[in-house]
C-alpha positions, 0 to 999 in steps of 0.5 A: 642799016647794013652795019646791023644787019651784018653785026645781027647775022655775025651775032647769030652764026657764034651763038648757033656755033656755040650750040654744036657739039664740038665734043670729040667721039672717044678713039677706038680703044687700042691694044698696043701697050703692055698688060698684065695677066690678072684672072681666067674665067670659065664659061658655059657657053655664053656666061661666065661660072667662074673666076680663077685669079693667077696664082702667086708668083705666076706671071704672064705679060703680052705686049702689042707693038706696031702689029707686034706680039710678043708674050713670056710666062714665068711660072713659079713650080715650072723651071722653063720658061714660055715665051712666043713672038709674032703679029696681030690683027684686031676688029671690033671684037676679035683678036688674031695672034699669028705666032712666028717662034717662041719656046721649045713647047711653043715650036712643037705646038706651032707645028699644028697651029699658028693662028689663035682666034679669040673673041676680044672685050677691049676697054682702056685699061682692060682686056679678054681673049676668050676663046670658043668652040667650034660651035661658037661657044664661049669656053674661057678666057684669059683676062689682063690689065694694062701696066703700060 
């Protein structure tokens, strides 16, 4: 009787552990990688109103490592090339880049800003830095997918 008892209870425990959701939640998305600038969007505050893909030629590439950024643009008409090295944070949908040195136009610019705030929409294989106003407007973004 015990042997039956204890066979009936072992046969209970497997059938209700294979009733559990044993699925794993999916990892947060993650920004480290390298990407690829596709297409600029323009905003009226909170919706987009146009779509601007990268020009021929133009090329824009962020990579995000180890609390890392670093990002280069060549563009075809433009003879300098841009470039900028610093940190990053990201929150559930914000993304702070702290630039420490880049290009000549990057060190002028630098002398008046070094933390760039961006709303951030992060997928897999996609992302957007939007920038807002001052009253928390949406006004652009730059939008990149992920080539490693």
């Amino acid at each position: 009787m015990k042997k039956i008892f204890g066979l009936v209870l072992l046969m209970l425990i497997l059938i209700s552990a294979s009733n559990m959701d044993l699925t794993e939640k999916r990892p947060y998305h993650t920004i480290e990688g390298t990407w690829e600038l596709v297409s600029f969007y323009n905003y009226d505050g909170q919706n987009i109103i146009d779509t601007v893909p990268a020009t021929d030629g133009y090329r824009q590439v962020k990579m995000y490592y180890n609390g890392k950024i670093m990002w280069s643009r060549y563009v075809p008409k433009d003879k300098t090339a841009r470039f900028g090295y610093g940190s990053y944070k990201i929150t559930d949908n914000e993304l702070f880049e702290t630039i420490e040195f880049g290009d000549n136009e990057m060190m002028m610019a630098l002398d008046t800003m070094r933390l760039f705030t961006f709303e951030l929409q992060l997928n897999d294989d996609s992302y957007s830095q939007i920038s807002v106003d001052e009253d928390g407007n949406r006004t652009f973004s730059e939008n990149y997918k992920r080539i490693d």
